[in-house]
VOKEKE-505808 format. One line per 10 residues: number of its first residue (from 1); their letters; for each residue x, y, z of C-alpha. Coordinates in steps of 0.5 Angstrom, whole numbers. Layout:
<lomis>
NUM) A) X Y Z; ...
</lomis>
This chain:
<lomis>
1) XXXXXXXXXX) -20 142 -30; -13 141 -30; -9 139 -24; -2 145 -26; -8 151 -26; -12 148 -18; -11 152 -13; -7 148 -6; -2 145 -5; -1 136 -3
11) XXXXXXXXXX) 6 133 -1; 7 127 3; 9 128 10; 3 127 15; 1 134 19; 3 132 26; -3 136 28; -8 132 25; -12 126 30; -15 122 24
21) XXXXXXXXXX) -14 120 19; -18 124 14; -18 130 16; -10 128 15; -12 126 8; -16 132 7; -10 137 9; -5 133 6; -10 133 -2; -12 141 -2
31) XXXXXXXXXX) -18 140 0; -19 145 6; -14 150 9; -15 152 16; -17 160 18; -18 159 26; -19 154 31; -25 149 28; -26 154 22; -24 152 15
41) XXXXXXXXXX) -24 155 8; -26 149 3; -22 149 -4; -24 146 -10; -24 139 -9; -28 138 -3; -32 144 -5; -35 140 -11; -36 133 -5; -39 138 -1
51) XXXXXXXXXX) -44 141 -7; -45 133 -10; -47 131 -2; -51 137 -2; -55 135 -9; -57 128 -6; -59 132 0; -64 136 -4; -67 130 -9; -69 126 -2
61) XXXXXXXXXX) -71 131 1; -75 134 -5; -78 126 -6; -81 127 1; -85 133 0; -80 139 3; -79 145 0; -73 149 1; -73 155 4; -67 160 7
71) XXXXXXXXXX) -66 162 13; -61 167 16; -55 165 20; -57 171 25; -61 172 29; -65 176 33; -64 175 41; -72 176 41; -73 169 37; -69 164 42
81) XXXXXXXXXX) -72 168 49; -79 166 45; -76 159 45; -73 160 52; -67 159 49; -64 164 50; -62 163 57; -62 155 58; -57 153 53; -50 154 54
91) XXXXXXXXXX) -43 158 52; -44 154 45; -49 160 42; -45 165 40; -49 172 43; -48 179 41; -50 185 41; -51 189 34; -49 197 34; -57 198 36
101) XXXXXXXXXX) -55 194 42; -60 189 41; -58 182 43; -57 177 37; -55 170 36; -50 166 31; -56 161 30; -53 153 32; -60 151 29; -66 155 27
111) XXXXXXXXXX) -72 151 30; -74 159 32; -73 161 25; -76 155 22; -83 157 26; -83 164 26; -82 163 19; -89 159 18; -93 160 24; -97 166 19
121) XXXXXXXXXX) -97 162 14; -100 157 18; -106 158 21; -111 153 18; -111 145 19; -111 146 11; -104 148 10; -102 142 15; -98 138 14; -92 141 10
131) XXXXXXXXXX) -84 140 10; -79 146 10; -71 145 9; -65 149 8; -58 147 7; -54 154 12; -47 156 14; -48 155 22; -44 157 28; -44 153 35
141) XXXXXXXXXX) -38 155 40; -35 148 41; -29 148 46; -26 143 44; -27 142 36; -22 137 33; -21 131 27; -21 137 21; -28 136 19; -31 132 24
151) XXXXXXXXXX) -32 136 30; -32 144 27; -35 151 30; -37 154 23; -40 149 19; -46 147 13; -52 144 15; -58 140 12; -64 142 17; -71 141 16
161) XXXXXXXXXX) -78 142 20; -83 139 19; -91 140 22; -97 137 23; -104 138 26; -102 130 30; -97 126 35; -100 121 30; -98 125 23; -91 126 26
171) XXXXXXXXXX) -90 119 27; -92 117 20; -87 123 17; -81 121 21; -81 114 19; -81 116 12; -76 121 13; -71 116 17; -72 111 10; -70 118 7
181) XXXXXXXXXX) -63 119 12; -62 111 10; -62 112 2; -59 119 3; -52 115 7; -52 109 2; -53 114 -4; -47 118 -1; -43 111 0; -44 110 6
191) XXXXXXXXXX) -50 103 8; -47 102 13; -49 107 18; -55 105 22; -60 109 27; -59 109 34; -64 111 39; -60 117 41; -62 123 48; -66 129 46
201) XXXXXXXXXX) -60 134 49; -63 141 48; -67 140 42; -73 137 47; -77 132 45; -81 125 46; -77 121 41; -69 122 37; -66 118 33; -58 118 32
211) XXXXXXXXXX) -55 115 25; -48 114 26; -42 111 22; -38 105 27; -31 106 26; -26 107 32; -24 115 30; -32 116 33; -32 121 39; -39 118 41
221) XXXXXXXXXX) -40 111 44; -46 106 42; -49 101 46; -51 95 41; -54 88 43; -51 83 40; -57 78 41; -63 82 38; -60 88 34; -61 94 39
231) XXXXXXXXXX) -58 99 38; -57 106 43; -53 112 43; -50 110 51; -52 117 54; -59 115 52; -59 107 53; -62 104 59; -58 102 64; -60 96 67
241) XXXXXXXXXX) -56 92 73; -59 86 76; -56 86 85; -58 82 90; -59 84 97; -56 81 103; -61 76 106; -58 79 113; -56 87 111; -50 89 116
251) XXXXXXXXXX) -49 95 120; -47 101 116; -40 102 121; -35 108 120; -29 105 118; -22 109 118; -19 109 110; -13 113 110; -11 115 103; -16 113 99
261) XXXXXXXXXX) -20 118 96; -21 114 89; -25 108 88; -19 105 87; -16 107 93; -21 104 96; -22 97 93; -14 96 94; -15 99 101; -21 94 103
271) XXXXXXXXXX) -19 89 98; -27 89 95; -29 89 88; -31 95 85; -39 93 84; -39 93 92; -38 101 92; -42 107 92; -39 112 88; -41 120 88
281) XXXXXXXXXX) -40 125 82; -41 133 85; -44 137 79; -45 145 79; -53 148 76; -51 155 73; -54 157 80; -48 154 82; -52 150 87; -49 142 88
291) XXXXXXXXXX) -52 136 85; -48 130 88; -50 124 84; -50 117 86; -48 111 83; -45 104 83; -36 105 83; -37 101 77; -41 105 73; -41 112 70
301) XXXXXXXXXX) -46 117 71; -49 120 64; -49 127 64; -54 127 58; -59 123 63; -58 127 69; -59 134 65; -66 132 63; -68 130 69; -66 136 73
311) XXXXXXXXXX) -68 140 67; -63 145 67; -54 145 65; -49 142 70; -42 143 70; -36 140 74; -38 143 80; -31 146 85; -31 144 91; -30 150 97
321) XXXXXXXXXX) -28 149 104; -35 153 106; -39 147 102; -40 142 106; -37 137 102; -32 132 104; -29 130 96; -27 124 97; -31 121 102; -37 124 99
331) XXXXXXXXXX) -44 119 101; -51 119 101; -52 119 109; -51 125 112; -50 130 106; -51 138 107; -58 140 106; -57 145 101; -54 140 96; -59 136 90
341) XXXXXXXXXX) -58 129 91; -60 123 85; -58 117 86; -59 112 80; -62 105 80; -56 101 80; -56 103 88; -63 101 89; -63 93 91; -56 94 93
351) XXXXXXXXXX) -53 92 100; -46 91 103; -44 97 100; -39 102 102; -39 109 101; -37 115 103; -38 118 110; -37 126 109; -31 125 114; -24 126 111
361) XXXXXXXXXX) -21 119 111; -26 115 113; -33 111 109; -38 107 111; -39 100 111; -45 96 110; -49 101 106; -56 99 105; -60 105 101; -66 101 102
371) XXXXXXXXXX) -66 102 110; -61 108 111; -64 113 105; -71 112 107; -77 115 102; -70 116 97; -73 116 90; -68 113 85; -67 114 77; -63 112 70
381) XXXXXXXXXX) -57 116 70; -52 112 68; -48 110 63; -49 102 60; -43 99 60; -40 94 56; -43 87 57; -49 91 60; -56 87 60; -59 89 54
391) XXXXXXXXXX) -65 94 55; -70 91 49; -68 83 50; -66 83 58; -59 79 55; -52 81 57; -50 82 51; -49 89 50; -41 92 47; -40 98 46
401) XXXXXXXXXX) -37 101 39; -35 108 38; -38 112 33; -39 119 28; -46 121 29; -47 123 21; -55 126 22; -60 126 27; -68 126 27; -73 129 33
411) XXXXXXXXXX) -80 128 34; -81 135 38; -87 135 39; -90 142 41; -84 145 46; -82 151 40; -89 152 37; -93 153 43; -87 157 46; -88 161 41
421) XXXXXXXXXX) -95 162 40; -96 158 34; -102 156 33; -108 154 27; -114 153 27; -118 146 26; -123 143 22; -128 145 29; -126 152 29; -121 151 35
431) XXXXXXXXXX) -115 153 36; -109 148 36; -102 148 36; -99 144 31; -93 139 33; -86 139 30; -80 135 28; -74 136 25; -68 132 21; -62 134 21
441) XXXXXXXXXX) -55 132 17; -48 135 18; -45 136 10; -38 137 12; -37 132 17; -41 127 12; -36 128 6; -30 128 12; -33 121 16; -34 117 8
451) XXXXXXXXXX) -26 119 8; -25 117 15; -28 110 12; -26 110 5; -18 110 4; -13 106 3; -6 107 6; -5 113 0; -11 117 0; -19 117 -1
461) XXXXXXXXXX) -22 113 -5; -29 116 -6; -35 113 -7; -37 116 -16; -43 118 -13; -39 124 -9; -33 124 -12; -30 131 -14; -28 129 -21; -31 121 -24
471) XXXXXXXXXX) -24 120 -27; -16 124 -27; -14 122 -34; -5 123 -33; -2 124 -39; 5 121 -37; 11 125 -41; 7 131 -44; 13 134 -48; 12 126 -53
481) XXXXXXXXXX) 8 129 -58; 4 122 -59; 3 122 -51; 0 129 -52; -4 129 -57; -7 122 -55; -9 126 -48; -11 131 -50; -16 128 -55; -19 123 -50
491) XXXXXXXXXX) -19 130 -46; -24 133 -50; -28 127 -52; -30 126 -45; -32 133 -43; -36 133 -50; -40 127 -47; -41 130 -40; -36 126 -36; -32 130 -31
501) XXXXXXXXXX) -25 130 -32; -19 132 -28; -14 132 -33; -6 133 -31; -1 134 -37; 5 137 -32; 12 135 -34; 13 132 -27; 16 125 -25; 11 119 -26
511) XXXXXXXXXX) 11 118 -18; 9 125 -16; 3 125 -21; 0 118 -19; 2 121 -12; -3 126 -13; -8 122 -17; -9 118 -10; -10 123 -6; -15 126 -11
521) XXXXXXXXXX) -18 119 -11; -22 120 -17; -25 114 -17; -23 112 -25; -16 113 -27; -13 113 -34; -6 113 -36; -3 115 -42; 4 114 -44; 9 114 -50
531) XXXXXXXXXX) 8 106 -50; 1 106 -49; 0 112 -54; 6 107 -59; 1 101 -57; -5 106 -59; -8 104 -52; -9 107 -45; -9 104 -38; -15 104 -35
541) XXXXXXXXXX) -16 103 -27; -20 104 -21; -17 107 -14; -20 101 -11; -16 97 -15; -21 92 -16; -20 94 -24; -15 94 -28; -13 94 -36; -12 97 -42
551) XXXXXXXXXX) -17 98 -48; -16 101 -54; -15 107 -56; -21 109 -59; -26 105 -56; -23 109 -48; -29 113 -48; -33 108 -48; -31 103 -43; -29 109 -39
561) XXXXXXXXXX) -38 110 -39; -39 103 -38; -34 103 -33; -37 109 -29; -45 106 -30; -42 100 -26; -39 103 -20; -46 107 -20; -50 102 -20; -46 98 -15
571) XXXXXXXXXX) -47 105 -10; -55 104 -12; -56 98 -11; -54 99 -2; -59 104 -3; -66 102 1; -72 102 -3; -78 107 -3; -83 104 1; -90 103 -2
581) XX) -95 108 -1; -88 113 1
</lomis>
């Protein structure tokens, strides 16, 4: 390929829009083009990262038995109401309806497509187990995309659906396909990115795991146990909190509190820390009936935790006159009927706490849940916070680190198959359902979090494993006759060899095309000059800086091969082994 004849452009200045880094780099190098808010046409660079992802994909997938299949990206309405779906999930699935009106849906994941696809198939315990893949454009509504290819509304996933005739199977499968997740990142440059155990959100399911990527551009925050090595997405991490009760419980007594509507108007009105409050967060299901949790004035309800257990969406709620509630001043005693009340465990043993009165401008001291909520039931729905107690070793070890999630992997149990009527019949002639999981990897926002994580302050330096091109040959004065017959030469002979080459020969200044050559980030560069050329050398470097030479002009190819076979094998030797009996 040569750089004069590649479609985009690249130029120095950062796009103001661009919140990361690599979505800058991206913009900056010619790799994407915006179309709408969160959608993006990819141009030939990261066209050949995303395709190079892709293969690695389906050789870790094909290793474990899957077989890749294709699934179409619309879908009938009828599939997700099989499902309950249709319905329960949000303004992120893009409904419709066709010219025969029939309800349809922009698929965000294709757990209905995957079991009406097989559930024919399938209806003897001797086709179970078996793996289903594909790799789909999908669509999810988001309100906020953000960071290029991190956070999009169009985008292209690896999702496999895996079934089996026991809990036990399953078990045995998803650990195999989490090795195959961790072999998968390190093959892409990417070992660093770990398993947390993560919140099953709307895919339902006993058991999840998130593979994040730790870096500060991350929109999601892990819990990680400095101690033991836990580690938690925080909208799934148990939230421990350790209180003492008072040995004598004071009276819960109404007292005035003018203007202190916030928490830390409170705690500056009062003079009290933040632990001896009881905050309130009021929430709206669709129904718009009230939900108002209760919490601990130092903590942070996780709306993940509070939606699974009211089994149903919540949103901001708003406050009316005829609602009853007094915002602000919102407590647990004395609450309107009408609303649903959750109080999390870190209330449970408290005492001494003060907490809204539902008047205005007025709280309650001496709030004591044990005695003024009798019968109450308490419940996780916090978030862990930095220095929390971990779940796992009980320390007070926790930190919290942001993170981009890179993959995930459900244990779904039967919540599609018997939904939708799968079922199969065993070795006993019985009818069973089979049990699900699902693995899913981001394509785009994978080739965007290893830019996010692996570049220097000019451009990408990517991995050769999903390099756009192994080596930017630059031919430095193309109009010198010497110069450009060597280029060109070295050219061929590496295409010849099956090296991928982007070669620029454009009569432009040495700064412009070695600028270019960093945003490309190719990660084997070789320079050709008049000097070189005159000396019957080239220069051979990496992007990461770590080499840098000349060598013989007839003996480059060679050395570019052992060049490139070295970084290979330094990727390939971050990468898990298969475990034995896998």
């Amino acid at each position: 390929m040569k750089v004069e004849k590649m479609i985009g452009e690249r130029f120095k200045e950062r796009p103001s829009d661009c919140a990361v880094e690599s979505h800058a780099l991206m913009v900056r190098g010619g790799y994407m083009k915006q179309v709408a808010n969160g959608i993006y046409s990819q141009m030939p660079p990261l066209k050949r990262i995303s395709q190079k992802i892709e293969q690695i994909i389906r050789e870790e997938m094909d290793a474990l038995g899957g077989q890749e299949v294709s699934m179409p990206v619309v879908l009938p309405g009828s599939l997700w109401q099989e499902s309950g779906r249709y319905d329960s999930v949000g303004s992120e699935l893009l409904r419709f309806s066709d010219r025969n009106r029939s309800p349809m849906v922009l698929a965000m994941t294709h757990e209905e497509a995957a079991v009406q696809l097989v559930r024919d198939y399938a209806r003897t315990y001797t086709r179970y187990p078996f793996m289903i893949y594909q790799i789909q454009t999908k669509f999810r509504d988001e309100a906020r995309p953000r960071a290029g290819m991190i956070r999009v509304r169009e985008f292209t996933m690896k999702d496999a659906y895996s079934f089996h005739t026991s809990q036990e199977d399953l078990e045995r499968y998803y650990a195999r396909c989490l090795r195959a997740y961790e072999r998968i990142f390190a093959r892409v440059g990417l070992p660093e990115v770990v398993a947390v155990a993560s919140d099953s959100g709307m895919m339902g399911g006993s058991v999840s795991h998130e593979f994040m990527l730790l870096t500060p551009a991350g929109e999601d925050t892990v819990a990680v146990c400095s101690e033991c090595g836990f580690r938690a997405n925080v909208e799934a991490a148990e939230c421990i909190v350790r209180s003492e009760p008072e040995q004598e419980p004071q009276p819960l007594t109404a007292v005035p509190t003018p203007h202190s509507s916030t928490i830390e108007d409170l705690c500056a009105f009062l003079q009290i820390p933040v632990e001896k409050t009881c905050k309130a967060v009021v929430y709206q299901k669709p129904d718009n009936r009230y939900v108002i949790a209760f919490v601990r004035g130092d903590l942070e309800i996780s709306e993940s935790k509070l939606t699974a257990l009211l089994h149903s969406e919540i949103r901001p709620a708003e406050i009316t006159e005829e609602s009853g509630i007094v915002a602000g001043y919102i407590g647990p005693v004395g609450l309107p009927e009408h609303a649903v009340v959750v109080l999390d465990r870190s209330i449970q043993n408290a005492s001494g706490l003060v907490t809204g009165a539902n008047r205005p401008e007025t709280h309650f001291t001496g709030f004591f849940p044990q005695r003024d909520c009798p019968g109450a039931e308490y419940y996780d729905i916090a978030k862990i916070k930095d220095g929390g107690i971990c779940p796992h070793c009980g320390k007070p070890a926790i930190s919290l680190s942001r993170g981009i999630e890179v993959g995930n992997i459900f244990q779904l149990g039967t919540k599609y198959s018997e939904s939708m009527g799968m079922q199969y019949t065993d070795e006993n002639g019985e009818l069973k359902t089979p049990v699900m999981g699902c693995y899913g990897i981001g394509v785009g926002r994978l080739a965007a979090s290893v830019c996010e994580v692996r570049r220097d302050a000019y451009g990408p330096v990517w991995p050769v494993s999903i390099a756009p091109w192994q080596v930017e040959l630059c031919c430095l004065r193309s109009d010198d006759a010497a110069a450009r017959e060597s280029a060109d030469a070295l050219y061929r002979e590496l295409q010849s060899t099956g090296v991928e080459v982007l070669y620029d020969d454009r009569p432009v200044r040495a700064g412009v095309m070695f600028s270019d050559a960093d945003l490309f980030g190719c990660p084997v560069r070789v320079v050709v000059s008049p000097k070189t050329a005159a000396a019957g050398e080239v220069e051979l470097s990496t992007r990461d800086k770590s080499v840098k030479t000349t060598v013989p002009r007839g003996q480059a190819a060679a050395a570019i091969q052992s060049l490139l076979q070295d970084l290979s094998a330094a990727v390939l030797q971050k990468v898990p082994p298969v475990l034995d009996g896998e």
